[in-house]
C-alpha positions in Angstrom: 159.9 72.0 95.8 160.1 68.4 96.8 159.2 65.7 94.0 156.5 64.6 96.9 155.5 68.2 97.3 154.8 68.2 93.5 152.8 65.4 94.0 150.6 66.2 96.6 150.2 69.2 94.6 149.3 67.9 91.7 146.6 65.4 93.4 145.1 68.7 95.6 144.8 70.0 91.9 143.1 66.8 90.4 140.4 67.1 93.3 140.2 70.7 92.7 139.3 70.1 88.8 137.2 67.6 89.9 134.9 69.3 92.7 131.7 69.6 90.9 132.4 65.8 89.5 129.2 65.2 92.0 127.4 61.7 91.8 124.3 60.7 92.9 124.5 58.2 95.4 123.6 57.3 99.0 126.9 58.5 101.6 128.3 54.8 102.3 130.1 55.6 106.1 130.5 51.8 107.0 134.3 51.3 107.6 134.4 48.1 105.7 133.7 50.0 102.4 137.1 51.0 102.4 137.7 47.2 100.8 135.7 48.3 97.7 138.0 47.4 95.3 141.9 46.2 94.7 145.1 48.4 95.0 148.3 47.4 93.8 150.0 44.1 93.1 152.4 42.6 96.2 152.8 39.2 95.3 155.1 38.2 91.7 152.8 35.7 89.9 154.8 33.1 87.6 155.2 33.2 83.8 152.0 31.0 82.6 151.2 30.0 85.5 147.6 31.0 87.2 147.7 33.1 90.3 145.7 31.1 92.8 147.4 33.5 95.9 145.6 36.1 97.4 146.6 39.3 100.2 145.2 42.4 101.1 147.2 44.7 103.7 144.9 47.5 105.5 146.3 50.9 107.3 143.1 51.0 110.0 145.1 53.6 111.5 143.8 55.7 108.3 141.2 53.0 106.6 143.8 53.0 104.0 143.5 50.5 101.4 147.5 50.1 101.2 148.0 46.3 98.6 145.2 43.8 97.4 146.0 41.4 95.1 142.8 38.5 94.4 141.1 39.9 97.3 137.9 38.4 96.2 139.2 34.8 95.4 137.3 32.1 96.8 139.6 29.7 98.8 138.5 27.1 101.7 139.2 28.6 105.0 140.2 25.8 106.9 141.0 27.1 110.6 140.5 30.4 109.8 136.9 29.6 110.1 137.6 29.4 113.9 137.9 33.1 114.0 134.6 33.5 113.1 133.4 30.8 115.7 135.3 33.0 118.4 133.3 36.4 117.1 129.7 34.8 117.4 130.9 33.5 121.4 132.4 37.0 121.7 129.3 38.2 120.5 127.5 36.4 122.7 129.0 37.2 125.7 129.0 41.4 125.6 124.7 40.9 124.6 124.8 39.2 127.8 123.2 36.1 126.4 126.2 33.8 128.5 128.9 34.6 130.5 132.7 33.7 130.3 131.5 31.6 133.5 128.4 29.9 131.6 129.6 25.9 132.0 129.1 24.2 129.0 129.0 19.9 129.1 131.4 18.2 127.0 129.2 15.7 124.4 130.7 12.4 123.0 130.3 13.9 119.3 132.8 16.6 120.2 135.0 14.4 122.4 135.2 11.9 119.1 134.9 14.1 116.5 137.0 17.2 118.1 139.0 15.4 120.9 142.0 12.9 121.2 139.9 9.7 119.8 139.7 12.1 116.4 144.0 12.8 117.0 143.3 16.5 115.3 144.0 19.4 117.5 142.3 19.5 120.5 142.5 20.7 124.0 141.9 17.3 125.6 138.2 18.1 127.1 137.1 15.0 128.8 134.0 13.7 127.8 130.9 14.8 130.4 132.9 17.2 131.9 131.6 20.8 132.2 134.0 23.3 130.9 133.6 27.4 131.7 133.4 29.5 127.9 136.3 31.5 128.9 138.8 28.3 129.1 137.0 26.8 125.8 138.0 30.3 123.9 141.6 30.1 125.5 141.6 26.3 123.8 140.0 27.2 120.7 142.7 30.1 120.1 145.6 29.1 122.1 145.0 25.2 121.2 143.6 25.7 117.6 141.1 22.6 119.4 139.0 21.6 117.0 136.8 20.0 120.5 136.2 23.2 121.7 134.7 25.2 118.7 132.0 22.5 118.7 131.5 22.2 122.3 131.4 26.3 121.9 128.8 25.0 119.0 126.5 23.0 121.0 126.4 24.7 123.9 125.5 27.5 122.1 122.7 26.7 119.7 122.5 22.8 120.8 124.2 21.7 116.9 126.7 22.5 115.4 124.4 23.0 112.2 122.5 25.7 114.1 125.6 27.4 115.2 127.0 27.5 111.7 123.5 29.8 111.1 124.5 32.4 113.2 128.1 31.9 112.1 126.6 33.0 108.6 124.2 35.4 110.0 127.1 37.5 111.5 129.4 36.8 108.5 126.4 38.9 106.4 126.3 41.7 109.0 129.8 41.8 108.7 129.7 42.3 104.7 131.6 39.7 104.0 129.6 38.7 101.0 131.8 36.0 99.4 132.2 33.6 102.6 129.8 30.9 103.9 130.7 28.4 106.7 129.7 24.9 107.3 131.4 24.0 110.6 132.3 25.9 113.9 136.2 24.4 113.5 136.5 24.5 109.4 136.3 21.0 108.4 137.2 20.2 104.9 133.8 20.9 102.8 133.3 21.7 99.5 130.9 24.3 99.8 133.3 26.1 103.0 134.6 29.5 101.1 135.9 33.0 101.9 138.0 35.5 100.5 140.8 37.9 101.8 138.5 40.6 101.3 136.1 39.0 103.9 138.7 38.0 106.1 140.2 41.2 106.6 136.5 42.7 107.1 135.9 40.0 109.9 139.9 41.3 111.5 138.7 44.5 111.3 135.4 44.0 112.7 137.1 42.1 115.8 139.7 45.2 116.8 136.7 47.6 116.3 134.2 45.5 118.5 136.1 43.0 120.8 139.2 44.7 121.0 139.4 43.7 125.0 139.8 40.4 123.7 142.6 40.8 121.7 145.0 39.3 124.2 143.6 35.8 123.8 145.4 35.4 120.5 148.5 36.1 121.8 148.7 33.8 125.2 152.1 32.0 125.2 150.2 28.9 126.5 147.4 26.8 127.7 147.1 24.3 130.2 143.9 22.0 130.4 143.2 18.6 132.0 146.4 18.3 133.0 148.0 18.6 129.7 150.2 22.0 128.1 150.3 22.9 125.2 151.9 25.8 123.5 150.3 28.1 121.2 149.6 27.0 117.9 149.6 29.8 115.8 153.4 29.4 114.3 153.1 33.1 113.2 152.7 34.5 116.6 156.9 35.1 117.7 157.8 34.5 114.2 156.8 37.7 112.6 157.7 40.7 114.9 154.9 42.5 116.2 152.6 40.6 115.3 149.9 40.1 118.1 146.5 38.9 116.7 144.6 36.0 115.1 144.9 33.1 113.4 147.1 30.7 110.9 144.9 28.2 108.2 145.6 25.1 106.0 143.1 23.9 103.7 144.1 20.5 101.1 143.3 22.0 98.5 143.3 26.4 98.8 146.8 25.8 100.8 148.3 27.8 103.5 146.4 31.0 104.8 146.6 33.7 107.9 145.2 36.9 109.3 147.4 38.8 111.2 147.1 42.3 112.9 150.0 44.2 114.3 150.8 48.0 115.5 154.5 49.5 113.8 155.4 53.1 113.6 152.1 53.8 115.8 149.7 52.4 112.9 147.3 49.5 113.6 147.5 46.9 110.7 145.3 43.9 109.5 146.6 41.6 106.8 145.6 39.0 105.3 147.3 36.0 102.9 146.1 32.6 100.9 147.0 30.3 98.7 150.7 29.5 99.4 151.9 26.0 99.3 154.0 25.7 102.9 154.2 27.3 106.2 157.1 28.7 105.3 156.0 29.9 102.4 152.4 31.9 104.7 154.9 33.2 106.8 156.8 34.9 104.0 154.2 36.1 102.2 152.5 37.7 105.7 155.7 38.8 106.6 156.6 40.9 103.3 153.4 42.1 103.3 153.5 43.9 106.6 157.3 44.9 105.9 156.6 46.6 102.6 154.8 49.5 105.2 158.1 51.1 106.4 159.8 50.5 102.5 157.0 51.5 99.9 154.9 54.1 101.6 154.9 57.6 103.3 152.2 59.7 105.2 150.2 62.0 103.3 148.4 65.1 105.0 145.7 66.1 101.8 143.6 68.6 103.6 143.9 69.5 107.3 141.2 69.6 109.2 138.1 71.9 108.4 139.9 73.2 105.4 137.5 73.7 102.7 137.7 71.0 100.4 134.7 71.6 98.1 131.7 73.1 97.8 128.0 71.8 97.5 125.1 72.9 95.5 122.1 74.0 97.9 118.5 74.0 96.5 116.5 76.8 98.4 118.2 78.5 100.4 119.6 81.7 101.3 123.1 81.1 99.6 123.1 79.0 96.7 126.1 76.6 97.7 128.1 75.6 100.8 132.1 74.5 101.6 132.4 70.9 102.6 135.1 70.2 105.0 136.6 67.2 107.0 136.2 66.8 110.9 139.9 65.7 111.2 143.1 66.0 109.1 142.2 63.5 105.6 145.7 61.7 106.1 146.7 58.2 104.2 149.3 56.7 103.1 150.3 56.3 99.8 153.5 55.1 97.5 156.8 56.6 97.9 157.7 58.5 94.7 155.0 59.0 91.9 151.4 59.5 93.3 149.5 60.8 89.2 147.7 57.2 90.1 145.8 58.5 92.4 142.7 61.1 91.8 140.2 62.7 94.3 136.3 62.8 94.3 133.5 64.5 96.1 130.7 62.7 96.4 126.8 63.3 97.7 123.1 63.2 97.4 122.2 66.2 96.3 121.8 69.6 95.8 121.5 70.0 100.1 118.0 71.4 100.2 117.7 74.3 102.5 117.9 74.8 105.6 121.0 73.1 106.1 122.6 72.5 109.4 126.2 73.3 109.7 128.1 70.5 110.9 126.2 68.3 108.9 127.9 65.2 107.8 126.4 65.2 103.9 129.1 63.4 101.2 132.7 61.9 101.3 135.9 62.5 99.8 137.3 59.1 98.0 141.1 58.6 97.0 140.8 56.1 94.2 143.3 55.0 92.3 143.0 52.8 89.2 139.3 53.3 90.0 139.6 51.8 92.6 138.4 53.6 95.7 141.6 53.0 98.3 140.4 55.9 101.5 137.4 57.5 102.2 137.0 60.7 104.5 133.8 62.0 106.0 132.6 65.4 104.8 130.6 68.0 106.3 128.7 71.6 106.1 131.3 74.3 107.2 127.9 76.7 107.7 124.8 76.8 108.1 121.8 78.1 105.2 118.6 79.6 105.4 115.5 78.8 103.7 115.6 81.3 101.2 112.5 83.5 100.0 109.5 81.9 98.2 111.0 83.6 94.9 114.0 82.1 95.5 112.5 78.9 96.3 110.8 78.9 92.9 113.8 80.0 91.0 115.8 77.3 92.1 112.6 74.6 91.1 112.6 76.2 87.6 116.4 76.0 87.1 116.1 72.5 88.6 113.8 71.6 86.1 114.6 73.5 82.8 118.6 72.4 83.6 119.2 69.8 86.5 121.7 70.2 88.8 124.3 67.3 87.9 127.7 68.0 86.6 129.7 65.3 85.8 133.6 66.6 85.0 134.6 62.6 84.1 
């Protein structure tokens, strides 16, 4: 047998030992849990030296949690924040609250603050003109302009201030529960923070929910009042394959990105900060994304509706039932030694009776390090009864003389 055969062996084993390990605890299915904690180091930190760099590299292919390291370090976000300005006018558009037509008027605080009087980045709007939301997202992402995120601000919610609410607002719905914003284009401000963690949350949220606009990021150009400009995103051309979002400088946090890509038929999000050049972002993003194809293989753990475990049923006809997953639980994991990595079955529990099958009632969760790195769905591979009123009543006394809860470590 193959030393990975051994492995997978050994981890099927591990969850095995482990089936009746069975917590308490409401089924958490949201995608973006799959960020619940860090997996392995990707970036060498210096002797004495604190590690202010941050990265997190996602499989969403699998929801594999493949690298993290500081994924929940607090850095300014500088022009990263712009990809959350895009979301809430992407937002706005599919609710049908505007229209990629909707005009919106060009006011003299985003001409001087956002335009060429300000000499930032800009896409050159002039001032009073009337400028259709589809052009002003092809300046914001093309253009990196910093005048049309806040005329995308104003015409929006009328201030920038009131625009940076729903910024916020969406940030929450999102989960990503380390960031706040304080301007549509990422101004320098204190108070401005995010994390990797949250940044790859928002990526992901963007491919799941506004994948039709995808091919904004990657537009080779953008010409508006008579001026072209080239896109701004030095990653994009520079990193092969890559073909999504956004580069960031802040003065003080450094040099950050969020990039997406699809290699070897997987879609990936990643996700750097803290680096102290350009060159040294593009690197980082770059290693990150080619450490796929060099440190990790696929991994089939159960095929699909293979029994996986089985759950405790309070009142019914059969006293227990297998759990299994809708679809093959596949992930990626490291090349070579996989003991790391342990399996757990988790739901709310004992099922009372009747019990539907097909049910979706628990998870399976890959940690490693404790950390949870994949989730998989589980459900009821059969139906049960209602058992008999004697039955019923047996099952309340051992409940109560007993509990049901087993907790293997």
């Amino acid at each position: 047998m193959t030393s990975t055969g051994r492995d997978l062996r050994a981890l099927r084993e591990t969850g095995a030992r482990t089936r009746f390990a069975f917590r308490l605890m409401v089924v958490v299915l949201a995608f973006c849990a799959i960020l619940a904690g860090p997996g392995r180091d990707v970036v060498a930190q210096e002797a004495d030296k604190p590690d202010t760099t941050a990265s997190v590299l996602i499989d969403l292919s699998t929801g594999t949690l493949l690298a993290a390291r500081n994924p929940d370090l607090a850095f300014a976000p500088g022009s990263t924040a712009k990809l959350m300005t895009a979301a809430v006018v992407f937002d706005a558009i599919d609710t049908g609250e505007i229209s990629e037509d909707t005009l919106y008027r060009v006011s003299e605080h985003a001409w001087r603050t956002g335009g060429a009087p300000a000499r930032v980045t800009t896409m050159f709007a002039a001032l009073k003109s009337e400028v259709p939301v589809i052009d002003l997202l092809r300046g914001l992402l093309v253009q990196n302009a910093n005048d049309a995120a806040i005329i995308l601000a104003e015409g929006l919610s009328g201030s920038e201030a009131a625009f940076v609410e729903r910024m916020n607002a969406l940030a929450g719905r999102i989960g990503m529960d380390t960031s706040r914003f304080t301007s549509p284009t990422g101004h320098e401000d204190a108070s401005a923070r995010t994390s990797a963690r949250d940044l790859s949350r928002l990526a992901i949220w963007l491919l799941t929910s506004h994948r039709d606009r995808m091919e904004l990021f990657t537009l080779p150009d953008f010409t508006w009042n008579g001026i072209f400009q080239r896109n701004k995103n030095p990653l994009i051309g520079a990193i092969a394959d890559l073909d999504g979002f956004v580069a960031g400088q802040s003065e003080k946090a450094g040099f950050n990105a969020v990039g997406t890509m699809e290699r070897d038929r997987r879609r990936l999000v990643g996700v750097v900060a803290g680096h102290p050049s350009a060159d040294a972002r593009e690197e980082a993003l770059r290693d990150l994304f080619d450490s796929l194809a060099k440190d990790y293989e696929e991994v089939v753990l159960y095929p699909a509706r293979e029994e996986i475990a089985r759950a405790r049923v309070f009142g019914g006809q059969a006293g227990e039932v297998g759990l299994e997953s809708p679809d093959d639980v596949e992930l990626l994991l490291p090349r070579g030694d996989k003991h790391a990595y342990r399996l757990r079955v988790v739901y709310k529990g004992p099922l009372r009776a009747p019990v539907e099958k097909g049910a979706t009632v628990g998870e399976l969760r890959v940690l490693k390090d404790n950390a949870v790195v994949h989730r998989a769905p589980l459900r009821t591979r059969d139906a049960v009864e209602a058992g008999t009123v004697k039955g019923r009543a047996a099952d309340a006394l051992r409940e109560t003389l007993f509990g049901w809860w087993l907790d293997g470590g």
